[in-house]
Rosetta silent file (secondary structure, phi, psi, omega in degrees, C-alpha in Angstrom):
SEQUENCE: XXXXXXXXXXXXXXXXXXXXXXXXXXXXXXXXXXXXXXXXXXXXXXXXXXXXXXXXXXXXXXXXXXXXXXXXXXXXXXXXXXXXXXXXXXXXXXXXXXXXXXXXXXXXXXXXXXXXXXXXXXXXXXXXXXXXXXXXXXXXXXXXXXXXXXXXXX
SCORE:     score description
SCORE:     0.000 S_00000001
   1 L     0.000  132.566 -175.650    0.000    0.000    0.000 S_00000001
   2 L  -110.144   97.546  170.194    1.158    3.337   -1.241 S_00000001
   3 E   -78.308   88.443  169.700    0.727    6.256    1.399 S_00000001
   4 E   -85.599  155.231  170.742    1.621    9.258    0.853 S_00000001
   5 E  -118.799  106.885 -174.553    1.567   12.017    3.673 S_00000001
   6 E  -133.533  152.540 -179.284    1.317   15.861    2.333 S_00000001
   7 E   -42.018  178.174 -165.878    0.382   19.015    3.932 S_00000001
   8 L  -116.154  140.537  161.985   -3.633   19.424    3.808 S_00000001
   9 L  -121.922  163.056 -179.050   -5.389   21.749    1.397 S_00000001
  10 H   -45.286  -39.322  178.552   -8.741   23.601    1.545 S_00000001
  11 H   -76.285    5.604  168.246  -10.110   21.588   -1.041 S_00000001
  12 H   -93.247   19.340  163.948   -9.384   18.354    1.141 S_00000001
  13 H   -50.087  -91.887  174.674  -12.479   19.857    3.163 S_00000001
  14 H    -7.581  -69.749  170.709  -14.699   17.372    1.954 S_00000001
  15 H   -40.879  -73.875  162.104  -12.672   14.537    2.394 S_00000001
  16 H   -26.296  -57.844  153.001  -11.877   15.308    5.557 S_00000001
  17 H   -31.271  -74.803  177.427  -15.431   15.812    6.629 S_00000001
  18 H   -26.812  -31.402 -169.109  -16.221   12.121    5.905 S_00000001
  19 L  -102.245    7.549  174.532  -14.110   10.798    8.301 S_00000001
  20 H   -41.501  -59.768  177.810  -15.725   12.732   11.191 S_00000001
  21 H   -66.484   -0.326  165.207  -17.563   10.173   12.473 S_00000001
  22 H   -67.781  -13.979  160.455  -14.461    7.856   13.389 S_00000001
  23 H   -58.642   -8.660 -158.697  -14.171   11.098   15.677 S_00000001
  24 L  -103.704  -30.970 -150.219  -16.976    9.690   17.580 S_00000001
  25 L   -80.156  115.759 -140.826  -15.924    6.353   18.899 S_00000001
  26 L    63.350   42.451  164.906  -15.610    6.585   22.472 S_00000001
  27 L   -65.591  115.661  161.871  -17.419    9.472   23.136 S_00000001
  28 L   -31.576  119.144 -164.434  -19.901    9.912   26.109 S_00000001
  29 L   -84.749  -17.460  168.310  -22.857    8.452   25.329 S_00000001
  30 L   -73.852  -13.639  179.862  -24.637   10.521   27.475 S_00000001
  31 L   -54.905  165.589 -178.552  -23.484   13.784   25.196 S_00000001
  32 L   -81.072  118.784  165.982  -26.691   14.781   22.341 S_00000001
  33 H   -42.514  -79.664 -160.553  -25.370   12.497   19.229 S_00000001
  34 H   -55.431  -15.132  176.465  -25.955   14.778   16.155 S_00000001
  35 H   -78.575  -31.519  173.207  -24.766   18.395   18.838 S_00000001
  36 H   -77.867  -29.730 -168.850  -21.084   16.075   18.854 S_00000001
  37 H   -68.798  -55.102  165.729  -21.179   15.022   15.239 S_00000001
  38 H   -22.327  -34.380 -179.555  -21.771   18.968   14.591 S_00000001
  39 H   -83.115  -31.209  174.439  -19.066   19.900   16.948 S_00000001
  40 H  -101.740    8.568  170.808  -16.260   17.666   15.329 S_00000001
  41 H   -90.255  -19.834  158.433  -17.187   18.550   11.591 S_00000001
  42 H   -55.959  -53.701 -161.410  -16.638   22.055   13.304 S_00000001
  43 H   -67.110  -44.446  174.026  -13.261   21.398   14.588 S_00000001
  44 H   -66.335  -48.947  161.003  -12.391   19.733   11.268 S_00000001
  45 H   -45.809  -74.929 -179.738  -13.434   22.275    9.171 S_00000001
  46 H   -27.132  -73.889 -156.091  -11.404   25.187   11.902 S_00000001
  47 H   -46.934  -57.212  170.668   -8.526   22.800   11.282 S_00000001
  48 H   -69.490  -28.294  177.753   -8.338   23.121    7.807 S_00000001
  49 H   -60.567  -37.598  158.944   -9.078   26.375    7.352 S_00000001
  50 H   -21.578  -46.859 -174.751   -6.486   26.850    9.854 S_00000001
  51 L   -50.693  134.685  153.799   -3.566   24.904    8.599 S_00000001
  52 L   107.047  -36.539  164.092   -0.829   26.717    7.038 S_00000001
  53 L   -55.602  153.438 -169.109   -1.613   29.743    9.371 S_00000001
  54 L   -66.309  143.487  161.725    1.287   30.985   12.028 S_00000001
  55 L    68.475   -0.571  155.910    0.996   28.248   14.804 S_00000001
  56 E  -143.968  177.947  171.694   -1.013   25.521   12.932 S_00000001
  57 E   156.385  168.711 -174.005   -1.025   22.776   10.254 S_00000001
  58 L  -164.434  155.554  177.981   -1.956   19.458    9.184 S_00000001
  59 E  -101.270 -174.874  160.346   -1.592   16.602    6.750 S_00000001
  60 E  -158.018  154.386  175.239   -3.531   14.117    5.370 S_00000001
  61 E   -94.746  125.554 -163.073   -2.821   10.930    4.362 S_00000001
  62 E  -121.717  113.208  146.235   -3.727   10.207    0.545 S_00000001
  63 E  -133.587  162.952 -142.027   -3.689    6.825   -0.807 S_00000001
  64 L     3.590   86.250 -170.775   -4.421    6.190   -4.683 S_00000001
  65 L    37.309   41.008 -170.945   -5.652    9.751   -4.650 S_00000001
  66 L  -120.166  149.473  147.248   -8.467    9.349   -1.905 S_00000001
  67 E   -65.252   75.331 -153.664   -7.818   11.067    1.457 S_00000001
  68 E   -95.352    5.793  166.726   -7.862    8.364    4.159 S_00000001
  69 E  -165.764  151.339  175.076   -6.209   10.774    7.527 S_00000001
  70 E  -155.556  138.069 -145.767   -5.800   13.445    8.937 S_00000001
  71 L  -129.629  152.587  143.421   -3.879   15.151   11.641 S_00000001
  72 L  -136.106  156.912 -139.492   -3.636   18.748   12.816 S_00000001
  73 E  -156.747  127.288  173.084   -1.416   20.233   14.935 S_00000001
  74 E  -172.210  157.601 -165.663   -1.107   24.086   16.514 S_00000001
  75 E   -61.040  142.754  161.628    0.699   26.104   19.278 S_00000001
  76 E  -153.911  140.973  160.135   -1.455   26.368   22.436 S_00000001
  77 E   -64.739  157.924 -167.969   -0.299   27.648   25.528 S_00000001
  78 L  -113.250  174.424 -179.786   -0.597   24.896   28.752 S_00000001
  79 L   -76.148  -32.379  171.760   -1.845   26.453   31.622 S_00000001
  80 L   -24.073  -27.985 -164.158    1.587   26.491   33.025 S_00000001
  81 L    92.101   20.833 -163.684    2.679   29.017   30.692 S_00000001
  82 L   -94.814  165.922  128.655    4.644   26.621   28.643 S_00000001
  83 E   -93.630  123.814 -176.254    3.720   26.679   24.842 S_00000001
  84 E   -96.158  172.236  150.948    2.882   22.942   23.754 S_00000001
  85 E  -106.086  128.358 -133.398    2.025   21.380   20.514 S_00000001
  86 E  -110.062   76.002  163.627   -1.723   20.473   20.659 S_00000001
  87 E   -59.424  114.081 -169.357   -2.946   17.718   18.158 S_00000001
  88 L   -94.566  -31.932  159.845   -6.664   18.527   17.733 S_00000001
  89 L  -150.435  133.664 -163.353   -7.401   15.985   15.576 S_00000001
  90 L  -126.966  101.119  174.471   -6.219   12.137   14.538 S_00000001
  91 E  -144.618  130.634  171.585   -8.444   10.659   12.372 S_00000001
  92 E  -131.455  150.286 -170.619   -7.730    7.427    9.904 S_00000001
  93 L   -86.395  150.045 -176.634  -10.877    5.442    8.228 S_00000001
  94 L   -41.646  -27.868  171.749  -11.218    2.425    9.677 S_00000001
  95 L   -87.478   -6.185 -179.000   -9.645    0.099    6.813 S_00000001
  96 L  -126.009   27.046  168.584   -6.137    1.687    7.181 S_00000001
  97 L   -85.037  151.913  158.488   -5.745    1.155   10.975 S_00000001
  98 L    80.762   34.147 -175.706   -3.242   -0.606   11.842 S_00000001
  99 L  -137.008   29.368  165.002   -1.033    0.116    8.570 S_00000001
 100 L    75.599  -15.681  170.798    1.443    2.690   10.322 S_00000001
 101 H   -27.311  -99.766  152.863   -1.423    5.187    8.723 S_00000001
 102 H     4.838  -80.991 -158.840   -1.471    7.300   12.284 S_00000001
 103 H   -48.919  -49.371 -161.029    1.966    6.404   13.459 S_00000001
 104 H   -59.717  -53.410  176.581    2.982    8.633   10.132 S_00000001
 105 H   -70.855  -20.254  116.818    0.752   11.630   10.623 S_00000001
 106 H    -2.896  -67.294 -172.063    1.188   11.737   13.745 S_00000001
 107 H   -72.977  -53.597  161.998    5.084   11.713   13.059 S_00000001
 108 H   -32.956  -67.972 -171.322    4.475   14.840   10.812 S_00000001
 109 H   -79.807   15.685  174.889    3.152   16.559   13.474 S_00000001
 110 H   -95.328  -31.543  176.475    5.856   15.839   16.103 S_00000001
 111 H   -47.995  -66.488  150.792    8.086   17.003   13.489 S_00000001
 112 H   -12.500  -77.598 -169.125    6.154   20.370   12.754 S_00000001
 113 H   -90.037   28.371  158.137    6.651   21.291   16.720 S_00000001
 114 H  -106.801   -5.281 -178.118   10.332   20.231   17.240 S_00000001
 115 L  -108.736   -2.723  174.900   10.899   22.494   14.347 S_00000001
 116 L  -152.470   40.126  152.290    9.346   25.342   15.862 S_00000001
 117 L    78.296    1.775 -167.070   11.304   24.896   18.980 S_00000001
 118 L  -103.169  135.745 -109.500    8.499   23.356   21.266 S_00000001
 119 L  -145.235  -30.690  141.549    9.331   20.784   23.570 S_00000001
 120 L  -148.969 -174.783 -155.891    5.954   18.915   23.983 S_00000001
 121 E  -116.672  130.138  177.493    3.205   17.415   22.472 S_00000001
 122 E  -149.246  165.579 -169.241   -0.564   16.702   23.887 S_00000001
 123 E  -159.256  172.421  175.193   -3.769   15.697   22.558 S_00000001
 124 L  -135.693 -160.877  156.976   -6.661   14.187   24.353 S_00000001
 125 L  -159.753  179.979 -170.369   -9.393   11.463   23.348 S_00000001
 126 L   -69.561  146.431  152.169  -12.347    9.993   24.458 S_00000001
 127 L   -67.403   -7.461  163.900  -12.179    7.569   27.535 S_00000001
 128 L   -90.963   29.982 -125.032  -13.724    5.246   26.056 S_00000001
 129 L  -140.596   29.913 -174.324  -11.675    5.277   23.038 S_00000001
 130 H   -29.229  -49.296  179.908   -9.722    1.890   23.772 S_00000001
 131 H   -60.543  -71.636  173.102   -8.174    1.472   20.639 S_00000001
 132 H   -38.745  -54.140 -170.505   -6.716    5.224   20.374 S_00000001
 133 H   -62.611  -43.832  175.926   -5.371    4.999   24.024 S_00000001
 134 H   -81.245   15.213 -163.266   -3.445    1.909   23.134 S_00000001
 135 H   -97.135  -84.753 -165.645   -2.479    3.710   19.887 S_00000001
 136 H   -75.999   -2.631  163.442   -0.947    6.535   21.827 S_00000001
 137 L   -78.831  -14.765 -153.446    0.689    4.551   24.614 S_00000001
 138 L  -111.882    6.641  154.208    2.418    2.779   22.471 S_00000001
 139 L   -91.507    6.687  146.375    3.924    5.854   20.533 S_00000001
 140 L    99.473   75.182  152.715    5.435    6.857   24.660 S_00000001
 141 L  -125.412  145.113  176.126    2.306    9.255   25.218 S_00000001
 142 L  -103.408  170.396  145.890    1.310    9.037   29.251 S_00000001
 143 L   -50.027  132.029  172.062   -1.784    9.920   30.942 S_00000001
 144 L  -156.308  -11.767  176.095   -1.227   13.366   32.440 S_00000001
 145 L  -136.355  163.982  174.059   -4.513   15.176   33.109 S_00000001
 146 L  -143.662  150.555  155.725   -7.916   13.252   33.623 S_00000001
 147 L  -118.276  140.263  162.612  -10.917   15.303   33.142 S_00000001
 148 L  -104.561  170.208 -146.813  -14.477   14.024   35.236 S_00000001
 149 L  -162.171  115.922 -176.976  -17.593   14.139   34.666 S_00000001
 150 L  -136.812  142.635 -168.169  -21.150   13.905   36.508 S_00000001
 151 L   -98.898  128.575  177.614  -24.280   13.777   35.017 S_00000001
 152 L   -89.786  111.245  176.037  -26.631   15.744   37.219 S_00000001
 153 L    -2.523  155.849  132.958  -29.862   14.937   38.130 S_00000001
 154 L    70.019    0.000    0.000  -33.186   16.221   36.172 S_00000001
């Protein structure tokens, strides 16, 4: 299989779009479905328009000219006062898991912030998101923040 991995352009919108709902899998099930699917075709859209702008970018992964991932990447301050590199979204369809697919785009975007001087990298996923978590342990990412969550009466 021949992957290539190139910078993302606006007209990879589309493309991109499609693969939103692999954005979903381990998601709180108590969240409103169709208010999350809305929320990550937002973020994916932001991302691309984004890209290429001071302090972001992203690839995508193209094989025989279809887009099948895509990664973005952009400066955010930690609360610390550090600046990190942020990965906002890691998405590969579902037939190219486990074919280094990730692992690549990913590797773009550790590249991207060692190249602009930044020293780490964070991203978050769902908790329920088994597959991704053992995805990113086993590219040396730790647990470092937990967010909780209580669903409130009525």
């Amino acid at each position: 299989m021949d992957v290539r991995i190139r910078p993302v352009e606006l007209t990879d919108r589309e493309s991109i779009r499609r693969l939103a709902p692999r954005l979903l899998v381990g998601v709180d099930p108590s969240r409103p479905g169709p208010q999350v699917e809305a929320a990550v075709r937002g973020w994916l859209d932001d991302s691309v328009t984004r890209a290429g702008s001071d302090g972001h970018a992203g690839w995508v992964a193209v094989v025989d000219g279809v887009v099948v991932g895509f990664v973005s990447v952009s400066e955010e301050d930690h609360w610390c006062g550090e600046k990190d590199a942020w990965i906002g979204e890691l998405v590969v369809e579902q037939e190219f898991e486990r074919h280094g697919v990730a692992r690549r785009l990913v590797a773009s975007a550790e590249r991207w912030a060692v190249e602009r001087g930044l020293g780490r990298v964070r991203l978050s996923t769902g908790a329920g998101n088994a597959g991704a978590r053992a995805f990113y342990d086993r590219l040396g990412y730790v647990l470092n923040e937990v967010t909780l969550t209580r669903q409130l009466p009525g």
